[in-house]
C-alpha positions in Angstrom: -3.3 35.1 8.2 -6.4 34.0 9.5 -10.2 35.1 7.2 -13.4 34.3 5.8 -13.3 32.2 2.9 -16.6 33.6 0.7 -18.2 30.7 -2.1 -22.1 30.6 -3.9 -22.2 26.9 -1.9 -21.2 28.4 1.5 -18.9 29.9 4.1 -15.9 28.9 5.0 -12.5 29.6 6.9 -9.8 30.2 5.4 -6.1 31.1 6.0 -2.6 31.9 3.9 0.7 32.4 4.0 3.0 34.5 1.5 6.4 35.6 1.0 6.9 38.7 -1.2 10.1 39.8 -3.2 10.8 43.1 -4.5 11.9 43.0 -8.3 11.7 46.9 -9.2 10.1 49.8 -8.1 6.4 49.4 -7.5 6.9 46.1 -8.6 7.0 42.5 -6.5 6.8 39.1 -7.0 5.2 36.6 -4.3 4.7 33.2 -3.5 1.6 31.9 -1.6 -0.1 29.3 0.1 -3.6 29.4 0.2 -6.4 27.8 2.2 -9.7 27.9 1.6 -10.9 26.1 4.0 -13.9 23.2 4.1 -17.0 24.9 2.1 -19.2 21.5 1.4 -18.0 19.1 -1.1 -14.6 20.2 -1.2 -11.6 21.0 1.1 -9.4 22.7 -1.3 -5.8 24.6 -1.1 -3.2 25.7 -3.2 -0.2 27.6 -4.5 -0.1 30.9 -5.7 2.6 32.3 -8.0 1.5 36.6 -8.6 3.1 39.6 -9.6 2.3 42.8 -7.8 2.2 46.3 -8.6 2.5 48.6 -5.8 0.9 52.3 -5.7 1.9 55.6 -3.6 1.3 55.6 0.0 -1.7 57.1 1.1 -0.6 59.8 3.5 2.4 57.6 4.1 0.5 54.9 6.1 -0.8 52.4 3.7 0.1 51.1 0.7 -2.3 49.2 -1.8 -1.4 46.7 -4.3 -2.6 44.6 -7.2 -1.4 41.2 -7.9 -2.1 38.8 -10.5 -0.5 34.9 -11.4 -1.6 31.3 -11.6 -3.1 29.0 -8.9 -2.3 25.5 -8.9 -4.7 23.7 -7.0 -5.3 20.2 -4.5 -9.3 19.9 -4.0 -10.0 16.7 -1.7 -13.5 16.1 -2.5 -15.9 13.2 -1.4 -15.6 9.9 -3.6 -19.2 9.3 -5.4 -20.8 5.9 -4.1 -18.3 5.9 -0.9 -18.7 7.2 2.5 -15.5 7.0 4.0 -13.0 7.4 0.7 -12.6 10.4 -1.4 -11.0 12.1 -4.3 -7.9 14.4 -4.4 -8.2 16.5 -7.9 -5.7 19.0 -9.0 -5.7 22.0 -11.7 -4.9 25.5 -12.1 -6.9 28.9 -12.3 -6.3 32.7 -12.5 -5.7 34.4 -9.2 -7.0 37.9 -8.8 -5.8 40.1 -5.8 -5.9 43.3 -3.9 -4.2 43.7 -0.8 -3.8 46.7 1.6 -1.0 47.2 4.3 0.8 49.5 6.5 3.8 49.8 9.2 2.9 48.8 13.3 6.6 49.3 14.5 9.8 48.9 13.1 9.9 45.5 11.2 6.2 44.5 11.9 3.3 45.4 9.1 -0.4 44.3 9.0 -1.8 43.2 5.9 -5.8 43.1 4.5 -6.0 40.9 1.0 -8.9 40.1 -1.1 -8.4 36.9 -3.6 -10.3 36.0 -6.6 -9.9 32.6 -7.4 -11.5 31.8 -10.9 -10.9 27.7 -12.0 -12.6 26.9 -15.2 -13.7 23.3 -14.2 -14.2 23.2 -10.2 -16.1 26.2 -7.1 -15.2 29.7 -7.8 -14.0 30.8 -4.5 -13.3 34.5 -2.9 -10.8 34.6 0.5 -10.6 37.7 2.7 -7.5 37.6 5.2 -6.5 39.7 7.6 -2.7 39.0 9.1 0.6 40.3 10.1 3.8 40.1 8.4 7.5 40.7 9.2 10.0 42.3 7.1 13.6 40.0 6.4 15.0 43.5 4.9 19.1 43.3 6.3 18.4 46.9 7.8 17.5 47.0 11.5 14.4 49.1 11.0 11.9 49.8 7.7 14.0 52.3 5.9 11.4 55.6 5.2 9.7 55.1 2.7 9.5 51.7 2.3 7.0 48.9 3.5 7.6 45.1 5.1 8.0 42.8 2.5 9.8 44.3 -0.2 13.6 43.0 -0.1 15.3 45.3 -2.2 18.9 43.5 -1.7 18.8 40.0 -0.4 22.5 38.7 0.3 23.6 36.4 -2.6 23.9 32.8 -2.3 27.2 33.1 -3.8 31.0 32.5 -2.2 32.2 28.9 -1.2 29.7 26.1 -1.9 27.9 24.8 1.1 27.2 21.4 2.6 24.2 20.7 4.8 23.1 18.2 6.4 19.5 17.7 8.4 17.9 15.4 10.9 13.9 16.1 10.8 11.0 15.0 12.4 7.3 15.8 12.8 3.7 14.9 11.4 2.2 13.7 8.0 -1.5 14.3 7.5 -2.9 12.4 4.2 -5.7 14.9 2.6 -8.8 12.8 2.8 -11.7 13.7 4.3 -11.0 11.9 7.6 -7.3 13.5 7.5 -5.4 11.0 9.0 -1.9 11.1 10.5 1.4 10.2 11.8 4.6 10.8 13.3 7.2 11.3 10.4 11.1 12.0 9.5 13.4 12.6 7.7 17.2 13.5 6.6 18.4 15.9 3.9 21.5 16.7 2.0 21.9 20.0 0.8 24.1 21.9 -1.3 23.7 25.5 -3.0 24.5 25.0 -7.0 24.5 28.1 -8.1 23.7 31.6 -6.4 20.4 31.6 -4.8 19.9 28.5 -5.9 19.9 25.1 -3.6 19.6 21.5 -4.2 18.8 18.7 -2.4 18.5 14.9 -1.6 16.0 13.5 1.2 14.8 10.5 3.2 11.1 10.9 3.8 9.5 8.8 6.3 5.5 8.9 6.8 5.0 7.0 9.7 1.6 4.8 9.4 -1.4 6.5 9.2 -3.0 3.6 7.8 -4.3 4.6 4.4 -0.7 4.5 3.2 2.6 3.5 4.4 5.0 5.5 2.3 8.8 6.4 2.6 11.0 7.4 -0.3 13.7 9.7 -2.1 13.5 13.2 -2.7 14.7 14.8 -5.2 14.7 19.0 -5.3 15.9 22.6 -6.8 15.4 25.5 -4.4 15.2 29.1 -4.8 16.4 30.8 -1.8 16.7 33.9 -0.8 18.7 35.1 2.6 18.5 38.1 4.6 18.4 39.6 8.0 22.3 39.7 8.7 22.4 35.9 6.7 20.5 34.6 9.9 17.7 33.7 8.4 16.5 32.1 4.9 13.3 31.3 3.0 12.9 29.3 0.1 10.6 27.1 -2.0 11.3 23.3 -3.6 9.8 21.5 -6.2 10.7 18.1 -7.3 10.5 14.5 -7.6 9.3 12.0 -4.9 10.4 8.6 -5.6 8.6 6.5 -2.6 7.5 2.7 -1.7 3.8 2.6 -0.4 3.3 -0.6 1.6 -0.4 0.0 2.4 -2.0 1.0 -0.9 -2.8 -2.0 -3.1 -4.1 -1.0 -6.6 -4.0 -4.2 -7.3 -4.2 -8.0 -5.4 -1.3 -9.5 -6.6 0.7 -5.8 -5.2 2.1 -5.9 -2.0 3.8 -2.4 -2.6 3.5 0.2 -5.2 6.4 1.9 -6.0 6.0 5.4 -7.9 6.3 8.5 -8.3 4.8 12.1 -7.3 5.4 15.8 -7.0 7.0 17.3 -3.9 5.8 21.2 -3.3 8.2 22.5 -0.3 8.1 25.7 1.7 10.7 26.2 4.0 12.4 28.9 6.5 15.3 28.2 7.9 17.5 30.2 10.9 20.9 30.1 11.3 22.1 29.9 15.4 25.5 29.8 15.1 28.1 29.6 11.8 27.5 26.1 11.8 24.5 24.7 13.4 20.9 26.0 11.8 17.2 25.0 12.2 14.8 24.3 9.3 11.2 23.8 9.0 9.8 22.2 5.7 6.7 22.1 4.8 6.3 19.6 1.7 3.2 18.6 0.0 3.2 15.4 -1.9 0.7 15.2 -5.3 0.3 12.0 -6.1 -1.9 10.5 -9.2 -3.6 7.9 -6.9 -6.0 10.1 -4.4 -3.2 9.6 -1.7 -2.3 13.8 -1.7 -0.4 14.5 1.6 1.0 17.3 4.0 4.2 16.7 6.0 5.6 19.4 8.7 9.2 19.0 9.4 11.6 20.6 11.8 14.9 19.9 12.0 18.4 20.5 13.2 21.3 20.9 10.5 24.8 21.3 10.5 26.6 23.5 8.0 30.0 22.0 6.3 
Protein backbone atom coordinates (compact mmCIF):
# COMPACT_ATOMS: atom_id res chain seq x y z
CA UNK A 1 0.00 0.00 0.00
CA UNK A 2 1.42 3.08 -1.02
CA UNK A 3 0.23 6.82 1.30
CA UNK A 4 0.98 9.90 2.94
CA UNK A 5 2.76 9.61 6.00
CA UNK A 6 1.33 12.88 8.27
CA UNK A 7 3.96 14.15 11.37
CA UNK A 8 4.01 17.95 13.37
CA UNK A 9 7.91 17.97 11.84
CA UNK A 10 6.82 17.15 8.26
CA UNK A 11 5.45 15.07 5.35
CA UNK A 12 6.45 12.03 4.44
CA UNK A 13 5.76 8.77 2.34
CA UNK A 14 4.91 6.05 3.60
CA UNK A 15 3.80 2.46 2.71
CA UNK A 16 2.57 -1.02 4.58
CA UNK A 17 1.92 -4.33 4.24
CA UNK A 18 -0.54 -6.56 6.43
CA UNK A 19 -1.93 -9.98 6.63
CA UNK A 20 -5.20 -10.31 8.43
CA UNK A 21 -6.76 -13.54 10.06
CA UNK A 22 -10.23 -14.11 10.98
CA UNK A 23 -10.54 -15.41 14.76
CA UNK A 24 -14.51 -14.98 15.21
CA UNK A 25 -17.17 -13.14 13.90
CA UNK A 26 -16.55 -9.52 13.44
CA UNK A 27 -13.39 -10.26 14.89
CA UNK A 28 -9.60 -10.47 13.18
CA UNK A 29 -6.29 -10.48 14.07
CA UNK A 30 -3.41 -8.91 11.75
CA UNK A 31 0.09 -8.54 11.41
CA UNK A 32 1.79 -5.48 9.81
CA UNK A 33 4.59 -3.83 8.50
CA UNK A 34 4.71 -0.34 8.60
CA UNK A 35 6.74 2.46 6.87
CA UNK A 36 6.66 5.66 7.58
CA UNK A 37 8.82 6.88 5.49
CA UNK A 38 11.84 9.75 5.92
CA UNK A 39 10.08 12.82 7.84
CA UNK A 40 13.51 14.79 9.03
CA UNK A 41 15.57 13.37 11.68
CA UNK A 42 14.28 10.01 11.48
CA UNK A 43 13.56 7.15 9.01
CA UNK A 44 11.53 4.98 11.12
CA UNK A 45 9.46 1.53 10.49
CA UNK A 46 7.96 -1.15 12.33
CA UNK A 47 5.82 -4.02 13.23
CA UNK A 48 2.35 -4.05 14.13
CA UNK A 49 0.61 -6.76 16.04
CA UNK A 50 -3.69 -5.34 16.20
CA UNK A 51 -6.85 -6.87 16.84
CA UNK A 52 -9.83 -5.81 14.74
CA UNK A 53 -13.38 -5.52 15.12
CA UNK A 54 -15.31 -5.55 12.11
CA UNK A 55 -18.89 -3.71 11.59
CA UNK A 56 -21.98 -4.43 9.08
CA UNK A 57 -21.56 -3.69 5.58
CA UNK A 58 -22.79 -0.62 4.42
CA UNK A 59 -25.20 -1.39 1.67
CA UNK A 60 -23.15 -4.54 1.22
CA UNK A 61 -20.12 -2.75 -0.41
CA UNK A 62 -17.84 -1.62 2.32
CA UNK A 63 -16.90 -2.74 5.44
CA UNK A 64 -15.19 -0.56 8.25
CA UNK A 65 -13.11 -1.75 10.94
CA UNK A 66 -11.26 -0.80 14.13
CA UNK A 67 -8.03 -2.25 15.19
CA UNK A 68 -5.92 -1.72 18.05
CA UNK A 69 -2.21 -3.67 19.35
CA UNK A 70 1.32 -2.72 19.98
CA UNK A 71 4.00 -1.30 17.65
CA UNK A 72 7.51 -2.27 17.97
CA UNK A 73 9.64 0.14 16.41
CA UNK A 74 13.43 0.62 14.35
CA UNK A 75 13.99 4.63 14.11
CA UNK A 76 17.42 5.21 12.17
CA UNK A 77 18.17 8.66 13.27
CA UNK A 78 21.24 10.92 12.61
CA UNK A 79 24.26 10.27 15.08
CA UNK A 80 24.82 13.81 17.11
CA UNK A 81 28.41 15.23 16.28
CA UNK A 82 28.71 12.90 13.02
CA UNK A 83 27.86 13.53 9.57
CA UNK A 84 28.01 10.31 7.94
CA UNK A 85 27.05 7.73 11.04
CA UNK A 86 23.88 7.43 12.76
CA UNK A 87 21.71 5.84 15.36
CA UNK A 88 19.25 2.85 15.04
CA UNK A 89 16.84 3.17 18.28
CA UNK A 90 14.11 0.72 18.97
CA UNK A 91 10.76 0.81 21.36
CA UNK A 92 7.24 0.22 21.32
CA UNK A 93 3.99 2.37 21.18
CA UNK A 94 0.16 1.98 20.88
CA UNK A 95 -1.19 1.64 17.45
CA UNK A 96 -4.55 3.18 16.67
CA UNK A 97 -6.44 2.18 13.43
CA UNK A 98 -9.39 2.56 11.21
CA UNK A 99 -9.57 1.04 7.92
CA UNK A 100 -12.23 0.87 5.28
CA UNK A 101 -12.60 -1.79 2.41
CA UNK A 102 -14.77 -3.33 -0.14
CA UNK A 103 -14.82 -6.14 -2.99
CA UNK A 104 -13.32 -5.17 -6.96
CA UNK A 105 -13.89 -8.80 -8.37
CA UNK A 106 -13.83 -12.10 -7.08
CA UNK A 107 -10.74 -12.41 -4.84
CA UNK A 108 -9.44 -8.82 -5.22
CA UNK A 109 -10.50 -5.90 -2.41
CA UNK A 110 -9.22 -2.29 -2.03
CA UNK A 111 -8.38 -1.09 1.26
CA UNK A 112 -8.26 2.80 2.86
CA UNK A 113 -6.43 2.74 6.62
CA UNK A 114 -5.74 5.48 8.86
CA UNK A 115 -2.86 4.72 11.74
CA UNK A 116 -2.28 6.45 14.85
CA UNK A 117 1.02 5.83 16.07
CA UNK A 118 1.50 7.20 19.67
CA UNK A 119 5.40 6.35 21.22
CA UNK A 120 5.94 7.85 24.59
CA UNK A 121 9.65 8.73 24.01
CA UNK A 122 10.19 9.37 20.11
CA UNK A 123 7.71 11.61 16.79
CA UNK A 124 4.16 10.92 17.08
CA UNK A 125 3.34 9.86 13.54
CA UNK A 126 -0.14 9.47 11.57
CA UNK A 127 -0.03 7.13 8.05
CA UNK A 128 -2.83 7.24 5.49
CA UNK A 129 -2.62 4.23 2.83
CA UNK A 130 -4.48 3.43 0.19
CA UNK A 131 -3.82 -0.34 -1.41
CA UNK A 132 -5.13 -3.51 -2.70
CA UNK A 133 -5.36 -6.81 -1.17
CA UNK A 134 -6.07 -10.42 -2.15
CA UNK A 135 -7.98 -12.94 -0.38
CA UNK A 136 -6.05 -16.65 0.43
CA UNK A 137 -9.69 -17.95 1.47
CA UNK A 138 -9.61 -21.92 -0.16
CA UNK A 139 -12.89 -21.01 -1.95
CA UNK A 140 -12.59 -19.92 -5.64
CA UNK A 141 -14.56 -16.72 -5.29
CA UNK A 142 -15.46 -14.35 -1.96
CA UNK A 143 -18.26 -16.38 -0.50
CA UNK A 144 -21.52 -13.58 -0.08
CA UNK A 145 -21.16 -11.99 2.58
CA UNK A 146 -17.91 -12.08 3.36
CA UNK A 147 -14.76 -9.71 2.63
CA UNK A 148 -10.92 -10.38 1.36
CA UNK A 149 -8.96 -11.03 4.17
CA UNK A 150 -10.81 -12.92 6.64
CA UNK A 151 -9.69 -16.69 6.49
CA UNK A 152 -12.36 -18.40 8.26
CA UNK A 153 -10.68 -22.09 7.80
CA UNK A 154 -7.07 -22.12 6.88
CA UNK A 155 -5.86 -25.88 6.13
CA UNK A 156 -4.00 -27.25 9.27
CA UNK A 157 -0.45 -27.74 9.34
CA UNK A 158 -1.05 -31.01 10.66
CA UNK A 159 -0.50 -34.75 8.95
CA UNK A 160 3.16 -36.19 8.27
CA UNK A 161 5.97 -33.83 9.48
CA UNK A 162 7.69 -32.03 6.64
CA UNK A 163 11.25 -31.42 5.59
CA UNK A 164 12.36 -28.38 3.65
CA UNK A 165 15.15 -27.38 2.38
CA UNK A 166 16.06 -23.72 0.62
CA UNK A 167 18.73 -22.14 -1.50
CA UNK A 168 18.24 -18.17 -1.23
CA UNK A 169 19.64 -15.22 -2.57
CA UNK A 170 19.07 -11.56 -2.90
CA UNK A 171 20.01 -8.02 -1.29
CA UNK A 172 20.90 -6.72 2.28
CA UNK A 173 20.44 -2.99 2.90
CA UNK A 174 22.04 -1.89 6.51
CA UNK A 175 19.44 0.99 7.97
CA UNK A 176 21.81 3.92 8.11
CA UNK A 177 21.23 6.94 6.62
CA UNK A 178 23.36 6.33 3.56
CA UNK A 179 21.51 2.70 3.28
CA UNK A 180 24.05 0.77 1.98
CA UNK A 181 24.02 -2.66 0.37
CA UNK A 182 24.83 -6.04 -1.03
CA UNK A 183 24.22 -9.08 -2.71
CA UNK A 184 23.24 -11.78 -0.05
CA UNK A 185 22.26 -15.63 0.60
CA UNK A 186 21.29 -18.02 2.25
CA UNK A 187 20.12 -21.82 3.05
CA UNK A 188 17.33 -22.96 5.34
CA UNK A 189 16.19 -26.10 7.03
CA UNK A 190 12.70 -26.30 7.86
CA UNK A 191 10.48 -28.51 9.61
CA UNK A 192 6.73 -27.94 10.83
CA UNK A 193 6.74 -28.92 14.90
CA UNK A 194 3.53 -28.78 15.66
CA UNK A 195 0.29 -27.70 13.54
CA UNK A 196 0.67 -24.43 12.10
CA UNK A 197 3.61 -24.09 13.64
CA UNK A 198 7.31 -24.22 11.70
CA UNK A 199 10.80 -24.11 12.75
CA UNK A 200 13.80 -23.41 11.27
CA UNK A 201 17.71 -23.36 10.97
CA UNK A 202 19.61 -20.77 8.42
CA UNK A 203 22.85 -19.67 6.88
CA UNK A 204 22.68 -15.93 6.35
CA UNK A 205 25.11 -14.35 4.25
CA UNK A 206 25.32 -10.40 3.86
CA UNK A 207 27.57 -9.90 1.23
CA UNK A 208 29.89 -6.58 1.95
CA UNK A 209 28.34 -3.53 2.07
CA UNK A 210 31.16 -2.18 3.87
CA UNK A 211 29.82 -0.93 7.26
CA UNK A 212 29.60 -4.63 8.31
CA UNK A 213 30.59 -7.88 7.08
CA UNK A 214 28.23 -10.30 8.80
CA UNK A 215 27.18 -13.95 8.18
CA UNK A 216 25.74 -16.25 10.85
CA UNK A 217 23.11 -18.90 12.25
CA UNK A 218 19.50 -18.50 12.50
CA UNK A 219 17.63 -19.68 14.74
CA UNK A 220 13.44 -19.48 14.37
CA UNK A 221 9.65 -20.47 15.36
CA UNK A 222 7.06 -19.70 12.69
CA UNK A 223 3.41 -19.35 12.62
CA UNK A 224 1.99 -20.30 9.43
CA UNK A 225 -0.94 -20.38 8.06
CA UNK A 226 -1.80 -22.18 4.47
CA UNK A 227 -4.59 -21.72 2.18
CA UNK A 228 -5.69 -21.42 -1.42
CA UNK A 229 -5.91 -25.24 -2.22
CA UNK A 230 -2.39 -25.65 0.17
CA UNK A 231 -0.64 -23.71 -2.82
CA UNK A 232 0.21 -21.03 -1.05
CA UNK A 233 1.54 -20.01 2.63
CA UNK A 234 2.23 -17.03 4.71
CA UNK A 235 3.91 -16.78 7.91
CA UNK A 236 5.99 -14.78 10.37
CA UNK A 237 9.56 -15.77 12.32
CA UNK A 238 11.06 -14.47 15.16
CA UNK A 239 14.34 -15.64 16.65
CA UNK A 240 17.89 -15.62 17.32
CA UNK A 241 20.68 -14.46 14.97
CA UNK A 242 23.92 -15.77 16.03
CA UNK A 243 26.49 -13.98 13.33
CA UNK A 244 30.36 -13.07 12.96
CA UNK A 245 30.81 -9.32 11.85
CA UNK A 246 34.24 -8.91 10.23
CA UNK A 247 33.97 -5.23 9.58
CA UNK A 248 32.69 -3.68 12.83
CA UNK A 249 35.44 -3.10 15.41
CA UNK A 250 34.14 -1.93 18.82
CA UNK A 251 37.18 -2.25 19.87
CA UNK A 252 41.17 -2.15 18.39
CA UNK A 253 42.43 -5.21 19.61
CA UNK A 254 38.78 -6.97 17.71
CA UNK A 255 39.14 -8.19 14.42
CA UNK A 256 35.59 -9.69 14.55
CA UNK A 257 32.70 -9.36 16.90
CA UNK A 258 30.73 -12.22 17.40
CA UNK A 259 27.11 -11.69 18.90
CA UNK A 260 23.94 -11.78 18.94
CA UNK A 261 20.55 -10.10 17.55
CA UNK A 262 16.94 -10.40 16.82
CA UNK A 263 15.66 -11.79 13.53
CA UNK A 264 11.94 -10.39 12.47
CA UNK A 265 10.90 -12.52 9.31
CA UNK A 266 7.95 -12.21 6.93
CA UNK A 267 7.53 -14.63 4.44
CA UNK A 268 5.07 -16.12 1.61
CA UNK A 269 5.75 -18.97 0.13
CA UNK A 270 4.04 -20.87 -3.18
CA UNK A 271 4.00 -24.27 -3.70
CA UNK A 272 4.64 -25.31 -7.79
CA UNK A 273 4.50 -28.72 -7.69
CA UNK A 274 4.22 -31.46 -4.45
CA UNK A 275 7.68 -31.10 -4.01
CA UNK A 276 9.41 -28.07 -5.37
CA UNK A 277 8.08 -24.54 -3.70
CA UNK A 278 9.34 -20.91 -3.82
CA UNK A 279 9.84 -18.63 -0.78
CA UNK A 280 10.53 -15.05 -0.22
CA UNK A 281 11.76 -13.93 3.25
CA UNK A 282 11.96 -10.83 4.32
CA UNK A 283 14.08 -10.71 7.72
CA UNK A 284 15.01 -7.80 9.68
CA UNK A 285 17.99 -8.04 11.86
CA UNK A 286 17.98 -5.69 15.47
CA UNK A 287 21.10 -5.49 16.56
CA UNK A 288 22.32 -3.58 19.96
CA UNK A 289 25.17 -1.94 18.08
CA UNK A 290 23.43 0.70 15.43
CA UNK A 291 24.09 -2.02 12.65
CA UNK A 292 19.95 -2.62 12.15
CA UNK A 293 19.46 -4.32 8.68
CA UNK A 294 16.96 -5.54 5.93
CA UNK A 295 17.54 -8.64 3.88
CA UNK A 296 15.12 -9.73 0.83
CA UNK A 297 15.45 -13.37 -0.02
CA UNK A 298 13.97 -15.55 -2.63
CA UNK A 299 14.54 -18.89 -2.96
CA UNK A 300 13.84 -22.32 -4.40
CA UNK A 301 13.03 -25.32 -1.88
CA UNK A 302 12.45 -28.73 -2.06
CA UNK A 303 9.89 -30.48 0.06
CA UNK A 304 10.93 -34.06 1.75
Amino acid sequence: MDALDVNSNGNSYSWQIDYRHGLYRNVEVSFAWINEGHVPGHHRDGNAVELWYRLPYFANRVRVSFGVGPYYFYDTQPLPGSSTDSLNLHGTAPIYSLSAEGEIYDRWFWRFLVNRINPRADIKVNTAVFGFGYWLGKEASLPKGNLPGILESAAPGGGSAKNEFTVFGGWSVVNTLFSEGAFAGGVEYRRDIAPNIDGTISYIYEGDPHVVRRSGAGLQLWPVSKSFGDHFEVGFGIGTYIYIDRKHQPRPDQRTQAALAGLVSPMVSYRVTDDWFVRLIWNRVVTNYSRDADIWLLGIGYRL
